[in-house]
Wavefront OBJ file of the C-alpha trace (Angstrom):
o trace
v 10.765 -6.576 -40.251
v 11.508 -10.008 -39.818
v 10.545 -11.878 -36.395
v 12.206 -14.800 -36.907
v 15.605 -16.544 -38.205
v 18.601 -14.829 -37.558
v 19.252 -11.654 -39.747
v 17.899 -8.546 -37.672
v 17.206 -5.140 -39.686
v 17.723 -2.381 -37.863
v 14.795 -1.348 -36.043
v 11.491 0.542 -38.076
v 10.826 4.142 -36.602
v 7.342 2.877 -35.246
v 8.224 -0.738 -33.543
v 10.096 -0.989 -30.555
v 12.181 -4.591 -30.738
v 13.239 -5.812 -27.167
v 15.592 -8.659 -26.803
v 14.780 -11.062 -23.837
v 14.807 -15.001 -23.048
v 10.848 -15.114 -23.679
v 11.590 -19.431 -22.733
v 9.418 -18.922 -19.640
v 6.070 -18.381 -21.370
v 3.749 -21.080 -20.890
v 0.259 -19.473 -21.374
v -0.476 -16.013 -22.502
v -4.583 -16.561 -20.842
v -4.514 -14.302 -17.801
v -6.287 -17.353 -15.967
v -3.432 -19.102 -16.177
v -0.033 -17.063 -16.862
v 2.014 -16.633 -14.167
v 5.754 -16.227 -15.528
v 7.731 -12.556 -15.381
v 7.469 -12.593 -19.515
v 3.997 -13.061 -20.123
v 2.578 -11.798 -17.185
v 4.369 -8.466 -17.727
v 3.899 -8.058 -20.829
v 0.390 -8.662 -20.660
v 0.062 -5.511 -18.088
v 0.043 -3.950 -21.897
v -2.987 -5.851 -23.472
v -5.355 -5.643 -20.573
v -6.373 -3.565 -17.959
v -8.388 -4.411 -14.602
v -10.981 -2.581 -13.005
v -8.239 -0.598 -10.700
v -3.974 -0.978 -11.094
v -1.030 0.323 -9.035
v -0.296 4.123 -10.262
v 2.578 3.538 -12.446
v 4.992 6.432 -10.683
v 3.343 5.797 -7.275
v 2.291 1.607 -7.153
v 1.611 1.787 -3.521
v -1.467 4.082 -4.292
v -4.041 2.567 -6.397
v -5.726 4.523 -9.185
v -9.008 3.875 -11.767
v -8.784 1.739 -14.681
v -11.740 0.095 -16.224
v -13.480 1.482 -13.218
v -13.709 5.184 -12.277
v -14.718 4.722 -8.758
v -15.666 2.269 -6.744
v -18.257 1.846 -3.094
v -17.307 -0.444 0.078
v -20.499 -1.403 1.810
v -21.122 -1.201 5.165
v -20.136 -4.535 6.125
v -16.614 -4.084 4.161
v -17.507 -7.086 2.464
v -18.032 -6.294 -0.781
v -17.648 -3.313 -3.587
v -19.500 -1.759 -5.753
v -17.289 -0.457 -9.156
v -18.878 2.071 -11.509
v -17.514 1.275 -14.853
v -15.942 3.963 -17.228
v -18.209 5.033 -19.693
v -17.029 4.065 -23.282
v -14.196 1.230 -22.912
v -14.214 -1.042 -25.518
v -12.087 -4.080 -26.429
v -10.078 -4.954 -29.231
v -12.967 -6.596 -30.939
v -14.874 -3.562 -30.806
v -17.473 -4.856 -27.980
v -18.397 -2.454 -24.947
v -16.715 -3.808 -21.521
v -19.933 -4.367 -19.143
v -20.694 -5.598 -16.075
v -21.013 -8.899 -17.022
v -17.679 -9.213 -18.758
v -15.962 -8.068 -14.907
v -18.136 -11.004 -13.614
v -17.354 -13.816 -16.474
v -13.146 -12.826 -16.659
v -13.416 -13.426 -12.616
v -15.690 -16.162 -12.525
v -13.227 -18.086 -15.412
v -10.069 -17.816 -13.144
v -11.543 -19.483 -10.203
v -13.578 -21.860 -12.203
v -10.010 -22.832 -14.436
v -7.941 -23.201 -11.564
v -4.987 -22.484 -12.935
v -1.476 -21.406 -11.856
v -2.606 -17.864 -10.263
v -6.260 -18.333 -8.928
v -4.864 -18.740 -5.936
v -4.693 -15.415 -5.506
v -8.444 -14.784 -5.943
v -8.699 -17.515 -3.924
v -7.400 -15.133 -0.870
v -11.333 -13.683 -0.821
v -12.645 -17.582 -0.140
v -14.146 -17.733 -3.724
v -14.206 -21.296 -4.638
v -15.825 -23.078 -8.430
v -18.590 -23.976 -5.767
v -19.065 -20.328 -4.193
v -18.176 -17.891 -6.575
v -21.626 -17.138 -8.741
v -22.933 -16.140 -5.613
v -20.799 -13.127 -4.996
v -20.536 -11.781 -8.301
v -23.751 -9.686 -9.263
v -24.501 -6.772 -12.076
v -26.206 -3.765 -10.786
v -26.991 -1.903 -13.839
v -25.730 -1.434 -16.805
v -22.778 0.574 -15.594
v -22.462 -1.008 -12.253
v -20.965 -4.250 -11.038
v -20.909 -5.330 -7.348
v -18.192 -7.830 -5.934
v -18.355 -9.662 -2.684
v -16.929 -12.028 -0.501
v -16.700 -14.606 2.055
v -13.037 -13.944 3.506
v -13.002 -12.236 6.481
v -10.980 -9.523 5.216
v -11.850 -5.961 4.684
v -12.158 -4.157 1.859
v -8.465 -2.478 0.968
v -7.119 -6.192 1.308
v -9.883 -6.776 -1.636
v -8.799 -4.397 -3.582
v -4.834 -5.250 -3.497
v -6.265 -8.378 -4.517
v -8.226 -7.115 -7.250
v -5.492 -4.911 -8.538
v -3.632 -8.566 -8.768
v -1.656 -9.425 -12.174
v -3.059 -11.135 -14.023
v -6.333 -13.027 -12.292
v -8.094 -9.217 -11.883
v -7.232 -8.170 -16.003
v -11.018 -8.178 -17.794
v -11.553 -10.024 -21.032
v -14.603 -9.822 -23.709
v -16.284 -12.338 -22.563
v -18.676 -12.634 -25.854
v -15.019 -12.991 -27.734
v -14.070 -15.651 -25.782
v -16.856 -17.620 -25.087
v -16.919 -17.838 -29.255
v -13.640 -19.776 -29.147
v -14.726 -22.071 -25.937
v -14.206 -25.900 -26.812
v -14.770 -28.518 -24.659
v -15.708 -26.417 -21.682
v -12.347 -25.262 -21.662
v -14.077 -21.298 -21.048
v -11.658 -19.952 -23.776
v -8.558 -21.459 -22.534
v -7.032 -23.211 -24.800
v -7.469 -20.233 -27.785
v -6.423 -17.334 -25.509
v -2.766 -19.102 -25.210
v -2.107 -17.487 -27.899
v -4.659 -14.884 -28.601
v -5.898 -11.221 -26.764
v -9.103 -10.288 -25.751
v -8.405 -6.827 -24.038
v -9.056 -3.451 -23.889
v -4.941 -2.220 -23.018
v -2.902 -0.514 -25.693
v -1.701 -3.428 -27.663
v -2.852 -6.503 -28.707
v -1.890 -9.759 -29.262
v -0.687 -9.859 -32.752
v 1.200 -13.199 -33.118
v 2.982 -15.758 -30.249
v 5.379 -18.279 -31.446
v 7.156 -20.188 -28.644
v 10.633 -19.806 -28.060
v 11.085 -17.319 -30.931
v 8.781 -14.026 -30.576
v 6.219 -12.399 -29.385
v 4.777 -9.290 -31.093
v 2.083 -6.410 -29.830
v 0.590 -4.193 -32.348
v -1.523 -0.823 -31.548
v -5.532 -1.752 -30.056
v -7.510 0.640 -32.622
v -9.814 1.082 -29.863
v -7.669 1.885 -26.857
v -8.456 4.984 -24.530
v -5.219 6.616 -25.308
v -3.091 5.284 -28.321
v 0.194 4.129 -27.481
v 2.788 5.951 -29.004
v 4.174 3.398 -31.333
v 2.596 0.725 -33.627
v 4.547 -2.550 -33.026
v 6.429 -4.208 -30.098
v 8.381 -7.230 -31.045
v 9.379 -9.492 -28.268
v 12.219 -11.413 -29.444
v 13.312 -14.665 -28.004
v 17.476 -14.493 -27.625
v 18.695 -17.032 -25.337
v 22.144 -16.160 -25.185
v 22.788 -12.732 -22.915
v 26.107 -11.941 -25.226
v 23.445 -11.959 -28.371
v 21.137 -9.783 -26.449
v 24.257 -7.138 -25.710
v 25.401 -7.435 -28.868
v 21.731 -6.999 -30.663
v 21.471 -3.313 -28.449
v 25.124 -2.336 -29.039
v 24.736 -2.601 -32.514
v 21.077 -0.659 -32.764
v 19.517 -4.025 -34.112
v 17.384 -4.033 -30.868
v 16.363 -1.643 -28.694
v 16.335 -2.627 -25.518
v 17.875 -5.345 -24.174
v 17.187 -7.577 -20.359
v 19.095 -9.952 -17.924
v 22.367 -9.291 -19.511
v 23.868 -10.338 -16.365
v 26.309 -7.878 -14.177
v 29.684 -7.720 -15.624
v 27.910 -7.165 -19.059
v 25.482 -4.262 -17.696
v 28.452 -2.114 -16.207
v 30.877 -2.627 -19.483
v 27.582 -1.341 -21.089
v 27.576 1.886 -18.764
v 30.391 3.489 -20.759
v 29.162 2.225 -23.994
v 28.031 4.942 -26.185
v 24.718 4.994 -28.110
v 23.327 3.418 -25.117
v 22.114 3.605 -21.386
v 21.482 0.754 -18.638
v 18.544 2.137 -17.029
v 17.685 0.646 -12.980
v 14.230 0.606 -11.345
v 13.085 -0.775 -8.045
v 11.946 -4.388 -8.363
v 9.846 -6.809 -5.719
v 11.859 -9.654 -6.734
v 13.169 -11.805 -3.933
v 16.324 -14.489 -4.940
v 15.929 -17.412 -2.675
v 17.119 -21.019 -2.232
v 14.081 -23.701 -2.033
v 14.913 -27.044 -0.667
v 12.696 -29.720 -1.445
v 11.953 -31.472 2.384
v 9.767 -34.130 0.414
v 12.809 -35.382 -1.637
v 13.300 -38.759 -0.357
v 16.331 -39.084 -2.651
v 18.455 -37.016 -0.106
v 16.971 -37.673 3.013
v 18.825 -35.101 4.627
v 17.220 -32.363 2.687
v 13.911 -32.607 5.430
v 16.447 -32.514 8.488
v 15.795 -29.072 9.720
v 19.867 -29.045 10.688
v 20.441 -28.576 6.584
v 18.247 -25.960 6.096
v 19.964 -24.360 9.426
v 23.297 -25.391 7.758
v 22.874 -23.920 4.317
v 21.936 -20.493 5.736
v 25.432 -20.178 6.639
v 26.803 -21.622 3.628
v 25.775 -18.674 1.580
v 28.233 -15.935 0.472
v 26.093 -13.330 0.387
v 28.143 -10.546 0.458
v 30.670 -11.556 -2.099
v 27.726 -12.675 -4.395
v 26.413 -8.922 -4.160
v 28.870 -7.331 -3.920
v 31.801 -9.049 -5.856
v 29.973 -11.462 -8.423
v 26.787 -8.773 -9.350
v 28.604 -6.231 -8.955
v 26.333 -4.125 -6.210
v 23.466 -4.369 -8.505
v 21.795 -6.564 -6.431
v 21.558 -6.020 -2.646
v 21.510 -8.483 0.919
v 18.013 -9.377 1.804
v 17.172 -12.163 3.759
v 13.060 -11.754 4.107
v 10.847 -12.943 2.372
v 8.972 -9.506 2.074
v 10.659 -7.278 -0.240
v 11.787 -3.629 0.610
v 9.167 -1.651 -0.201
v 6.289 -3.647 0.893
v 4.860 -2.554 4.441
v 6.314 -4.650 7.094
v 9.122 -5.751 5.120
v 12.229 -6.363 7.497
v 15.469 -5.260 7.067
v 18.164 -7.496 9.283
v 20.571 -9.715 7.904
v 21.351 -12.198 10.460
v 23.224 -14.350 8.309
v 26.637 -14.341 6.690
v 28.972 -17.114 5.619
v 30.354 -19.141 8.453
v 31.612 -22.529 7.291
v 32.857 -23.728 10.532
v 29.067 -23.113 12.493
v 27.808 -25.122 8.991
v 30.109 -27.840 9.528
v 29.072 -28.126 13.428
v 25.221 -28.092 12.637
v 25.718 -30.939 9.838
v 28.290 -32.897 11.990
v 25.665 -33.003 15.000
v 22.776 -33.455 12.977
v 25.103 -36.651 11.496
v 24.833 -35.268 7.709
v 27.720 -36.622 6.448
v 30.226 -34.962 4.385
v 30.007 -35.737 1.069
v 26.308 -35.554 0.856
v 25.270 -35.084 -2.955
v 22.817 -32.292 -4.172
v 21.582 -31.209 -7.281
v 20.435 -27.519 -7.599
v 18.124 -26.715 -10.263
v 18.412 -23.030 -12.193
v 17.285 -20.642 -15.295
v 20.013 -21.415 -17.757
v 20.406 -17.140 -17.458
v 22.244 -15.264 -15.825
v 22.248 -14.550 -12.883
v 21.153 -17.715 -11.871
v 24.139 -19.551 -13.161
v 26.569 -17.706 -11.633
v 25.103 -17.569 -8.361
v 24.820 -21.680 -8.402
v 28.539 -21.698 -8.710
v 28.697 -19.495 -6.170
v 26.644 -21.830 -3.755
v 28.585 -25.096 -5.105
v 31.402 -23.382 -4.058
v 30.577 -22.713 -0.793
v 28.625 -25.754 0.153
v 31.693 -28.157 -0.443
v 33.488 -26.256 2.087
v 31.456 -27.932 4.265
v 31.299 -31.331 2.302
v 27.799 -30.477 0.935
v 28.502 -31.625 -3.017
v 26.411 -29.565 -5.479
v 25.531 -30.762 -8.574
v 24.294 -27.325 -10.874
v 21.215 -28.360 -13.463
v 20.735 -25.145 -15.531
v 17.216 -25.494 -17.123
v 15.024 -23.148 -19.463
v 12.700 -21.300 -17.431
v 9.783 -22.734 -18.672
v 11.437 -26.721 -17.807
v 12.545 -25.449 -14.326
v 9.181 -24.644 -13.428
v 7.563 -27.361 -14.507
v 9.973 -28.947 -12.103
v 9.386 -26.876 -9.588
v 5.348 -26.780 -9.380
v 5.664 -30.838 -9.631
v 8.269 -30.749 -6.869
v 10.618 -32.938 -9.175
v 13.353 -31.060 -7.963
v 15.596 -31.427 -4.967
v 17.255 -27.659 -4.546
v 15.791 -24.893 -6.327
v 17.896 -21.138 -6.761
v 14.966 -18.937 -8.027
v 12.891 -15.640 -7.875
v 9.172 -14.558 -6.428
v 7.735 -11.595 -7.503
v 4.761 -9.704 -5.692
v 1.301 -10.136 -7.561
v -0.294 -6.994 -5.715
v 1.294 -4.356 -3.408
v -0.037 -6.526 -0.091
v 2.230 -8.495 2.146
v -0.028 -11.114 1.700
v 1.231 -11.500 -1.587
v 4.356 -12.878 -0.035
v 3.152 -14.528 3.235
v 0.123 -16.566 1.249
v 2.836 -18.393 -0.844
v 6.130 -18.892 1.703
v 3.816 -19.219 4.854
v 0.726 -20.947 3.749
v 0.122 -24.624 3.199
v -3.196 -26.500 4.116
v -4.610 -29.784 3.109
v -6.686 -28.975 -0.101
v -5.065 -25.725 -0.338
v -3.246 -23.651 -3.662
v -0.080 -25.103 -4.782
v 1.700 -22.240 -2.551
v 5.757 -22.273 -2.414
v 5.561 -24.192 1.300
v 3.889 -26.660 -0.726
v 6.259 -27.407 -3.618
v 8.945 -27.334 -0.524
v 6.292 -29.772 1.156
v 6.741 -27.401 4.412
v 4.122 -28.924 6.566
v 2.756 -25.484 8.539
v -0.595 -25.923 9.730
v -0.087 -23.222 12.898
v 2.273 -20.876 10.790
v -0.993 -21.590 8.139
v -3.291 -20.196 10.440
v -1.053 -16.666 11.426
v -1.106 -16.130 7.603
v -4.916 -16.057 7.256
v -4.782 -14.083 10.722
v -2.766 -11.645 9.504
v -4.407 -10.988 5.963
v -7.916 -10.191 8.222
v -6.245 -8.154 10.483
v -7.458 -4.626 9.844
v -5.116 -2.543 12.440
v -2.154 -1.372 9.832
v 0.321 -1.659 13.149
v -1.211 -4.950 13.991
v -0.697 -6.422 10.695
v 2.595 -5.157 10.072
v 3.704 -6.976 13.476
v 2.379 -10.203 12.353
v 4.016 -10.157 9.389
v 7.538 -9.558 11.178
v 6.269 -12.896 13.164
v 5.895 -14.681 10.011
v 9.187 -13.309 8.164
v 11.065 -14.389 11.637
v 9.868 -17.377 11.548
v 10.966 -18.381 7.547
v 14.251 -17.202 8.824
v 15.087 -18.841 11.766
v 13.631 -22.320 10.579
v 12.123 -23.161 7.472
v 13.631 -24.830 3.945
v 13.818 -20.844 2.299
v 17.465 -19.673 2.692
v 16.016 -15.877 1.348
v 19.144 -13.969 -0.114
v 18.975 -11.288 -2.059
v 16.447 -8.404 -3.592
v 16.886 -7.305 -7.281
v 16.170 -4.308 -9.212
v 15.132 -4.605 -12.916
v 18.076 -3.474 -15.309
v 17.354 -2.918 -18.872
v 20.177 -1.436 -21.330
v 18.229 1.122 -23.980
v 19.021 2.376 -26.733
v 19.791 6.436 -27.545
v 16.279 7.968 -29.129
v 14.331 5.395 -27.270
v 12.429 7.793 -24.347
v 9.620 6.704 -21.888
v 11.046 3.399 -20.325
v 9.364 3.113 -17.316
v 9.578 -0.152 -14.925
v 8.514 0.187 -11.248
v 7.902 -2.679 -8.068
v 4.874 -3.650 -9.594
v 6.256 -4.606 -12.854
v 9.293 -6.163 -14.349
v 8.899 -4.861 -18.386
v 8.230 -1.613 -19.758
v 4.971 0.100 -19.870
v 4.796 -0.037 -23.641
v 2.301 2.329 -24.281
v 4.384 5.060 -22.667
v 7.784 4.488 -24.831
v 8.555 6.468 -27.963
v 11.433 6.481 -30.315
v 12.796 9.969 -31.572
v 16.005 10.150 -33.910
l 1 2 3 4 5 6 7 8 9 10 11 12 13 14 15 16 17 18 19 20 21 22 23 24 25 26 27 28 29 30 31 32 33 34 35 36 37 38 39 40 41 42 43 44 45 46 47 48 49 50 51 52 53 54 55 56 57 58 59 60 61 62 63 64 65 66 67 68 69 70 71 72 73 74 75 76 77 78 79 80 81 82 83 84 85 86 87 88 89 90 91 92 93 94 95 96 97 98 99 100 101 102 103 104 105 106 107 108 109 110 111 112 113 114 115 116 117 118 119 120 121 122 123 124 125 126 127 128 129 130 131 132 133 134 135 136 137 138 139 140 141 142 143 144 145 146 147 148 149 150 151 152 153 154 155 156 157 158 159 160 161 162 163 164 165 166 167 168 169 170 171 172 173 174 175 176 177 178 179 180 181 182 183 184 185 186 187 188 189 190 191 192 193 194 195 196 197 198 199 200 201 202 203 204 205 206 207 208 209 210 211 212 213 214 215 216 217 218 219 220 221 222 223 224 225 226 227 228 229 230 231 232 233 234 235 236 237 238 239 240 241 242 243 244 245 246 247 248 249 250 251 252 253 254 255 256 257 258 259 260 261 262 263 264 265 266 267 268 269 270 271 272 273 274 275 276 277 278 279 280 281 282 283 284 285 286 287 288 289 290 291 292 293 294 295 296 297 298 299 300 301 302 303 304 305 306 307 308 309 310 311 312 313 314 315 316 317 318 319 320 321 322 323 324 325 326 327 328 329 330 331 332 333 334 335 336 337 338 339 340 341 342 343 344 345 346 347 348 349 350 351 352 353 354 355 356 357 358 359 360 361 362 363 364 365 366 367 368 369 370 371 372 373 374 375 376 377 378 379 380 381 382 383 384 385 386 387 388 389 390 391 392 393 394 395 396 397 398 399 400 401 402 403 404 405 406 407 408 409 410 411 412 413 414 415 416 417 418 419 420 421 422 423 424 425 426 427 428 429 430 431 432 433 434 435 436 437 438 439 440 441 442 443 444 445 446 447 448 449 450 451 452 453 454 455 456 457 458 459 460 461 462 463 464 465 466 467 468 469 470 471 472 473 474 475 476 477 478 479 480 481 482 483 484 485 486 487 488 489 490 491 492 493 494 495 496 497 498 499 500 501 502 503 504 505 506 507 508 509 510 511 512 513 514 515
């Protein structure tokens, strides 16, 4: 079957076609994706040493590991190894390929070591804390004062704790680069599928590992790039795809009485929040606390769940998604365009005031900005909407070349920290967190987040992460709207789709077609 161009055969018996934006890809190296497409998709070509259990992802379950030690300080692990992995390439996974596919994240510094970063491993620190026991048995410590479960959420991370063949890659290594630059576009895993081919902005395509565990039940997975959400419907309606994302709201409940088809729901970590760039010296009133007070309250957030997405999306105005322990559940803000006014009038933000919102160029990013330009010129705030191809917008966004921002976080691991390291956390030196691409200068609400990550008292913690979600609520540039749920329309025969909070594709391996 043809990957590319525009004629689409209907789809083989053994490949499963999905038809998705795929724009947002910028690396397929597990060191340095961190975009829904790849990341997610890559939760099919390799495994880590433990992962969320895929009908129960607050419980975590073996993987490359079958069971694993704290030690008495609760400062490091010891992981016995299962007996017989292999990667794709054929070579056994051993201790030292856990250490090197850890080590390589920190050392790269990409996009997502942050989140490794959480255990204080540093380029500087980390060969110290890394260490093979025996030929089965790898031990990992740590400097972080945090316990042991916290290290394990961590390690359970997509995609900085996924293991790579580290003879494999260290054959394509150029420059230094530790396998970088080839594993773009290239798999070195031990998960069902492997990379079989990656061209940017068209497809992406998984065939069967020969040397997986457990087979997955078909050959081929072709990811194929439609940018256009009436393509995508129209791809699944007529059978020339079988599944089919972000179709947008009015689209996924004309598809509910469509037959030969389903929209299937599943719970989903994804926040929707506006960012507003305090830096910005092009709008100086976007670091004037009163317009981040202001915009909460120039946000329809009823009508935009209820009226433009139809219910399929719900009000949620914390940064921690439902779901997560210590997540919170008020919703202390509705649209009032008279209180807006007041704030901006006192603050002496004049009306008028020109703003350019950045967004995916998908639904339902696009309708929501008109939603918000709608709104915010009822109080004289003039929105300009920039719709942008995923991959631009975050360019944009991790440069802080933006000025307001309308987008999504997803959790990496089932912690709260996941959430409070990135909207809470921003130190001199520190990761590129989403306080600093808002340039939210936070060194006490900085030191709460590190507090509550060590905290070991499950009641404790929980209460200082209500602290920390009050406190991005009541003042902070995050206006936190809505939660999601990931929608996907499938096709009759196709069985097995299976999405949960932890991830925001399929598990391929699990999905089989029957006629």
């Amino acid at each position: 079957m043809a990957v590319s161009g525009s004629v689409w055969a209907v789809t083989a018996p053994d490949t499963l076609v999905v038809a998705r934006s795929i724009d947002d890809i910028v690396s397929l190296d597990p060191a340095e994706s961190f975009e829904i497409t790849a990341t997610n998709t890559l939760v099919n070509v390799y495994q880590r040493l433990i992962e969320p259990d895929r009908h129960e992802p607050s419980r975590l379950v073996p993987a490359l590991a079958t069971g694993w030690q704290a030690g008495s300080d609760d400062k490091s692990l010891t992981f016995e190894l299962r007996a017989g992995a292999s990667f794709t390439s054929g070579d056994p996974v051993r201790p030292e390929d856990v250490i090197y596919s850890l080590q390589r994240v920190v050392k790269l510094n990409k996009t997502p070591a942050f989140i490794l970063g959480e255990l204080g491993w540093t380029a500087d620190n980390i060969d110290g804390f890394l260490t093979r026991v025996d030929e089965h048995h790898v031990r990992i410590a740590w400097p972080a004062a945090v316990g042991s479960a916290f290290a394990l959420n961590i390690l359970s991370a997509t995609p900085v704790g996924f293991i790579v063949d580290a003879v494999e890659v260290e054959k394509h290594t150029q420059g230094g680069d530790l396998g970088n630059g080839w594993l773009k576009n290239h798999s070195a895993g031990t998960g069902a599928y492997a990379l079989r081919s990656y061209t940017p902005h068209e497809a992406l395509v998984l065939q069967a590992n020969p040397h997986a565990v457990t087979a997955p039940k078909l050959k081929t997975v072709v990811i194929k790039n439609v940018t256009d959400p009436a393509a995508r419907r129209l791809l699944v309606v007529q059978g020339d795809a079988d599944l089919a994302f972000d179709l947008g709201a009015d689209q996924f409940s004309a598809l509910e009485q469509q037959k030969g088809l389903k929209v299937q729901r599943f719970p989903s970590s994804m926040i929707y929040y506006l960012g507003i760039n305090s830096g910005n010296t092009q709008v100086p009133a976007l670091k004037n606390p009163a317009f981040w007070e202001a915009a909460r309250w120039l946000v329809d957030y009823q009508s935009i769940s209820k009226d433009l997405l139809k219910g399929q999306y719900s009000v949620h105005q914390a940064f921690l998604p439902t779901g997560l322990a210590g997540s919170l559940s008020d919703t202390p803000f509705k649209l009032d365009v008279d209180k807006a006014r007041s704030i901006l009038k006192k603050a002496g933000i004049a009306e008028g005031t020109r703003v350019e919102l950045s967004v995916f160029n998908q639904p339902p990013y696009t309708d929501i900005a008109q939603a918000l330009q709608a709104s915010f010129a009822k109080a004289g705030i003039d929105i300009a909407v920039r719709p942008l191809v995923e991959s631009e917008l975050w360019a944009k966004m991790r440069s802080r070349d933006y000025q307001l921002i309308f987008t999504y976080w997803g959790t990496d691991y089932l912690d709260p920290n996941s959430n409070a390291s990135t909207f809470t956390y921003n130190v001199a030196n520190g990761p590129k967190t989403l306080a600093w691409r808002t340039q939210w200068d936070i060194p006490q609400l900085s030191e709460e987040t590190r507090a509550a990550a060590a905290e070991r008292d499950p009641r404790k913690r929980s209460a200082l992460y209500g602290d920390l979600q009050q406190a991005v609520q009541k003042n902070s540039p995050f206006v936190v709207a809505l939660q999601g749920q990931n929608q996907v329309a499938v096709r009759d025969g196709v069985q097995g789709v299976l999405q949960n909070i932890a991830v925001s594709l399929p598990y391929f391996d699990l999905v089989s077609k029957v006629k």
